[in-house]
C-alpha positions as CSV (number, residue, x, y, z in Angstrom):
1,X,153.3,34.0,236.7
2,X,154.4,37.3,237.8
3,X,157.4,37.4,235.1
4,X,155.0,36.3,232.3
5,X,152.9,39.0,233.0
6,X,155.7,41.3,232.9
7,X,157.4,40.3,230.5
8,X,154.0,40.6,228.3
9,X,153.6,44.1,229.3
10,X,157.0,45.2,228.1
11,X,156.0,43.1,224.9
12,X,152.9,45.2,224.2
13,X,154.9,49.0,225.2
14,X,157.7,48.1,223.0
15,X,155.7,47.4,220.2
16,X,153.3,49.7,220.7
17,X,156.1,52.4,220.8
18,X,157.3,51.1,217.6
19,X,154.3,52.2,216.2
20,X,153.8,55.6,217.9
21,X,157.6,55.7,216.4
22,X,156.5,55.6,212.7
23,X,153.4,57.6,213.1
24,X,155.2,60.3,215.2
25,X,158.6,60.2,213.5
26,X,159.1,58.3,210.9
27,X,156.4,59.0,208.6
28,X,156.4,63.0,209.9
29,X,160.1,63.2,208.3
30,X,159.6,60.9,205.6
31,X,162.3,58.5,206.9
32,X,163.2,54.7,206.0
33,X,164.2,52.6,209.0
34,X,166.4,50.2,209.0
35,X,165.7,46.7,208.0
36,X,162.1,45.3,207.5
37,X,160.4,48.1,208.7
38,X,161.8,50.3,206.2
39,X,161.5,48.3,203.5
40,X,158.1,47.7,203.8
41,X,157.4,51.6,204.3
42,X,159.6,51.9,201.1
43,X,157.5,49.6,199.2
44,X,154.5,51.3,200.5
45,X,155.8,54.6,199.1
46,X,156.6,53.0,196.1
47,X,152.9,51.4,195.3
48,X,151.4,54.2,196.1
49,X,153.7,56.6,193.5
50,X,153.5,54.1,190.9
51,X,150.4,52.1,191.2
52,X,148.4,54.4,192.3
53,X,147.0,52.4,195.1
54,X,148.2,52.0,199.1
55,X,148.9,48.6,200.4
56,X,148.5,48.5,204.5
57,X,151.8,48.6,205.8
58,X,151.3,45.5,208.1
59,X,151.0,43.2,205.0
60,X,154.3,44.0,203.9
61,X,155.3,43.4,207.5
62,X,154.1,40.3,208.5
63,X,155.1,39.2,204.6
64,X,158.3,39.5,205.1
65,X,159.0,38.5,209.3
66,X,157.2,34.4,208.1
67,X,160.6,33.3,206.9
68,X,162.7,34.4,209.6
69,X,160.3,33.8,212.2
70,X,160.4,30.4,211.1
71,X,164.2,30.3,210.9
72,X,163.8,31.4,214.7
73,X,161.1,29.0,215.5
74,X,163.6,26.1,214.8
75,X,166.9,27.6,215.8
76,X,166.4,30.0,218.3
77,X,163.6,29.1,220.4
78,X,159.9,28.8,220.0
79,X,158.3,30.6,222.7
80,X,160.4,33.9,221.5
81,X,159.5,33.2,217.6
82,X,156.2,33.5,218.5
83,X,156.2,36.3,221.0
84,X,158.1,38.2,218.1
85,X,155.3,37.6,215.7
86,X,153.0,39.2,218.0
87,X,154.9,41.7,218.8
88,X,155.4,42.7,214.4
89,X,151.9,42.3,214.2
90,X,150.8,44.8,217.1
91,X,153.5,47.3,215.7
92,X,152.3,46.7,212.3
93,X,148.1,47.0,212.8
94,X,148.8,49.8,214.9
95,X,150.9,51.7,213.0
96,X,148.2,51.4,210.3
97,X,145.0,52.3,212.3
98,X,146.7,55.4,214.6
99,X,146.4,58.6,212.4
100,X,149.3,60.7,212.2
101,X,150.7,62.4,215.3
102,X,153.8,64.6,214.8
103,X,155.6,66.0,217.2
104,X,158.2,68.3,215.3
105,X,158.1,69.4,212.1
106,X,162.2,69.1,212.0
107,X,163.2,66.5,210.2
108,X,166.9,66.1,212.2
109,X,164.8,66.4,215.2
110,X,162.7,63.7,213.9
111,X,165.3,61.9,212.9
112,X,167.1,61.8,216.7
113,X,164.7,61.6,218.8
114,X,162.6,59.3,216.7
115,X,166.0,57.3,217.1
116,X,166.1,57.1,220.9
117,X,162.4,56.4,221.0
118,X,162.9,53.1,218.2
119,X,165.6,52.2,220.4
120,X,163.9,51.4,223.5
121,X,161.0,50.0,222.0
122,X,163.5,47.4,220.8
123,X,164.9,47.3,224.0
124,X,161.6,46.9,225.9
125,X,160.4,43.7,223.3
126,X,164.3,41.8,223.6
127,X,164.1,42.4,227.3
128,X,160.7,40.7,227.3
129,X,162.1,37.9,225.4
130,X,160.9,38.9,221.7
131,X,162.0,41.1,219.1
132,X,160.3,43.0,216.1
133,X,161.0,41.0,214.0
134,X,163.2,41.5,210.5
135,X,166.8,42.0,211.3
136,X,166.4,41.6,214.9
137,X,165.9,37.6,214.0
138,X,168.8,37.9,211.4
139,X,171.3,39.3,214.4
140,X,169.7,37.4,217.2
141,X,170.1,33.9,215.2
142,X,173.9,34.9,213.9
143,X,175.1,35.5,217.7
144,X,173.3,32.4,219.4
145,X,174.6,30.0,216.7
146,X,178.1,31.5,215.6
147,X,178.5,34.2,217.9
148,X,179.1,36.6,214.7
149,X,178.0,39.8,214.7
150,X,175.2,40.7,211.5
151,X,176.3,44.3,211.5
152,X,178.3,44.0,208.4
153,X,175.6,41.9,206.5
154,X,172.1,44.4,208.1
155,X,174.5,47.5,207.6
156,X,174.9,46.3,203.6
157,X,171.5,45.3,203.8
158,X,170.4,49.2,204.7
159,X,173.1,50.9,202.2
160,X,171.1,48.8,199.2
161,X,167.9,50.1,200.3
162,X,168.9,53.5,201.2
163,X,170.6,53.8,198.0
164,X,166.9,52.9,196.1
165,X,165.5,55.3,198.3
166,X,167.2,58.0,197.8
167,X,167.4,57.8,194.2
168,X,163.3,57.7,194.3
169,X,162.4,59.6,196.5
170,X,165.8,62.3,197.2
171,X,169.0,62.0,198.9
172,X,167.8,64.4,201.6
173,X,165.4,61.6,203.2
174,X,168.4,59.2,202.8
175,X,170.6,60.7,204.9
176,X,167.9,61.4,207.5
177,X,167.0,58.1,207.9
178,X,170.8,57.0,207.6
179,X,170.9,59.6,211.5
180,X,168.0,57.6,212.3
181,X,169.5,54.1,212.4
182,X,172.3,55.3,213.7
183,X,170.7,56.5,216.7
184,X,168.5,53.6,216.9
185,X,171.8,51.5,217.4
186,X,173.2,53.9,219.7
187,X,170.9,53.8,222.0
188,X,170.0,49.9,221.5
189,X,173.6,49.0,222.5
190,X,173.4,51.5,225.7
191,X,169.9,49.5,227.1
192,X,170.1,45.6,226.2
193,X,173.5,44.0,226.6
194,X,173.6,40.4,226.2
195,X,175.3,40.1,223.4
196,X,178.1,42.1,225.1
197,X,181.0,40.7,226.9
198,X,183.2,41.9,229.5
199,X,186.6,40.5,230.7
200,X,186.6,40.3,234.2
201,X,189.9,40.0,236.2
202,X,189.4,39.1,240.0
203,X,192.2,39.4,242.4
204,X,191.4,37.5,245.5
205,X,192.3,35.7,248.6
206,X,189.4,33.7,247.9
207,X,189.1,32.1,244.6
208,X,187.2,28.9,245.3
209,X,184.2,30.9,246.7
210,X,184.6,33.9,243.8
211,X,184.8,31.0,241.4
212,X,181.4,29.9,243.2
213,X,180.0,33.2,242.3
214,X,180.4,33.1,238.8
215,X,179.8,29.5,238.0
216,X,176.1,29.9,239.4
217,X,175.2,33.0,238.6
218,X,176.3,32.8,235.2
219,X,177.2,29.5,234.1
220,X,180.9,30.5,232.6
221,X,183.9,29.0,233.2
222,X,187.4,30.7,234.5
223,X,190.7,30.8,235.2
224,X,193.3,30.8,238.2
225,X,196.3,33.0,238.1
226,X,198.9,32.4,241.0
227,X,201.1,34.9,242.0
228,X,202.9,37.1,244.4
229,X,201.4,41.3,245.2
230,X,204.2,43.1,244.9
231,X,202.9,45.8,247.6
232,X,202.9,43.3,250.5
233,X,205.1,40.4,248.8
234,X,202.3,38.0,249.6
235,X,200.9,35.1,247.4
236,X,197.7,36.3,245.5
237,X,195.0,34.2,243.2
238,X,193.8,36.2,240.2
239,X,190.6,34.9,238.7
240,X,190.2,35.3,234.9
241,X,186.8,35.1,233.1
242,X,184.8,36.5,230.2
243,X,180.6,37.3,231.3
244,X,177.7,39.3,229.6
245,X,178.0,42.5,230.0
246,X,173.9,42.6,231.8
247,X,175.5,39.7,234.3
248,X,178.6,41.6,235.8
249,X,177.3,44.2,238.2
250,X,175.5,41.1,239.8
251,X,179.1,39.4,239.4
252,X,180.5,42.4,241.4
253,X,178.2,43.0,243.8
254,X,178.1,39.2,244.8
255,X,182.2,39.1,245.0
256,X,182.5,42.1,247.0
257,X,179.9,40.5,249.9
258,X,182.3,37.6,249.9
259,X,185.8,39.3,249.6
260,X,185.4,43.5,250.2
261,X,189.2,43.5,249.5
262,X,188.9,42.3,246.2
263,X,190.2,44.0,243.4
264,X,187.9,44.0,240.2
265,X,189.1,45.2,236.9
266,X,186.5,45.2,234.2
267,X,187.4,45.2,230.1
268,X,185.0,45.7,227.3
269,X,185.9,42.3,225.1
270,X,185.4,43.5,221.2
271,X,185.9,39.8,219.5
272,X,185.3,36.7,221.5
273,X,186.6,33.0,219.9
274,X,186.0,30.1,221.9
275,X,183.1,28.3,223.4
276,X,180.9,31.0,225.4
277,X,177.6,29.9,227.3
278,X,174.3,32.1,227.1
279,X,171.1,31.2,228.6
280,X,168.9,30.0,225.5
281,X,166.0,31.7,224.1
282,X,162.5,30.0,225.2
């Protein structure tokens, strides 16, 4: 009960702050996020300059999140499709009933901290097991059923729409917004890592009980290295596995109560092929 109501806290701040992003930030700068979001402000800004009328921004929204929220429903997991839904359609209504509140006047200034601020709000919603919808459910179904990462296909994605926009509406807002998302994955990679790895190699005098370690705390596999430290000509085990990079200062911690001698090196792994395990979505 406790970690339901937390987790539905964090799912209300993060989209909450997603709003208080666009009113603050975004819409203060003129800038076009990335994915969804910034289409549906572009097409916004685009009915209201040639149609003459103003469509609420959370239509657009919610339009356009149904078909991947139901590629998630099926795929990734229920409980988080929905949460995710929620989550859009908090962000959306209240980013269309909050009047505008900037905070700098700036646009680089907009465009960076407005950033950081988008950042952890997606943070905050993937950390209470949702997203905000568009290409966070592109991404999040590509690395739970091939492991690929959507970069590429989001970051062509952005280029297209970028491209539209600033050939509306000026190159200047363009390349604002282009600071923007990059920020915004900055400082997204820096607070949620679970679709991180991190080579771990463990050099023990007790690999059955490391090896204990890992397999409950994270469900992965490993593998044994025999061999002889040269410092002390002994025999030495080495362990070898691959984690999540949110599961290995647990990993250490754990190992070093059961072996304080244990040497620990830690590598960032770029490209992982293979059969990986990662706690399912709800």
């Amino acid at each position: 009960m406790k970690r339901r109501i937390l987790q539905s806290l964090l799912l209300v701040a993060g989209a909450s702050l997603s709003a208080l992003t666009i009113v603050s930030f975004v819409r203060s700068a003129g800038l076009f996020p990335g994915g969804f979001s910034g289409l549906s402000l572009l097409l916004q800004e685009l009915c209201t300059r040639f149609l003459g009328v103003t469509p609420p921004y959370t239509v657009f929204l919610l339009g356009m999140n149904v078909v991947a929220a139901a590629l998630s429903f099926r795929f990734i997991g229920k409980r988080f499709a929905v949460l995710s839904m929620i989550a859009v359609t908090i962000s959306g209504v209240l980013a269309d009933v909050l009047p505008s509140l900037p905070l700098a006047e700036d646009p680089l200034l907009n465009s960076v901290f407005g950033g950081v601020v988008n950042g952890f709000s997606v943070a905050l919603c993937l950390f209470a097991g949702a997203s905000l919808g568009g290409t966070d459910f592109i991404s999040i179904f590509l690395a739970e059923r091939n492991g690929r990462d959507a970069f590429p296909l989001i970051l062509a994605g952005n280029v297209v729409m970028l491209s539209v926009a600033g050939a509306i509406f000026g190159w200047e807002r363009a390349l604002y917004s282009m600071i923007f998302q990059y920020v915004t994955t900055q400082a997204l990679h820096t607070l949620y890592r679970r679709y991180q790895h991190r080579t771990l190699w463990i050099v023990t005098d007790k690999p059955e009980d490391i090896y204990g370690i890992i397999r409950d705390k994270t469900h992965h596999g490993a593998t044994l290295f025999r061999g002889e430290g040269l410092f002390r000509n002994e025999p030495r085990s080495m362990i070898y596995t691959v984690v999540s990079a949110d599961e290995v200062r647990n990993v250490v911690r754990e190992t070093l109560k059961k072996d304080p001698h244990a040497f620990i090196n830690a590598q960032r792994t770029d490209s992982l092929t293979g059969r990986f395990y990662r706690k399912p979505q709800e």
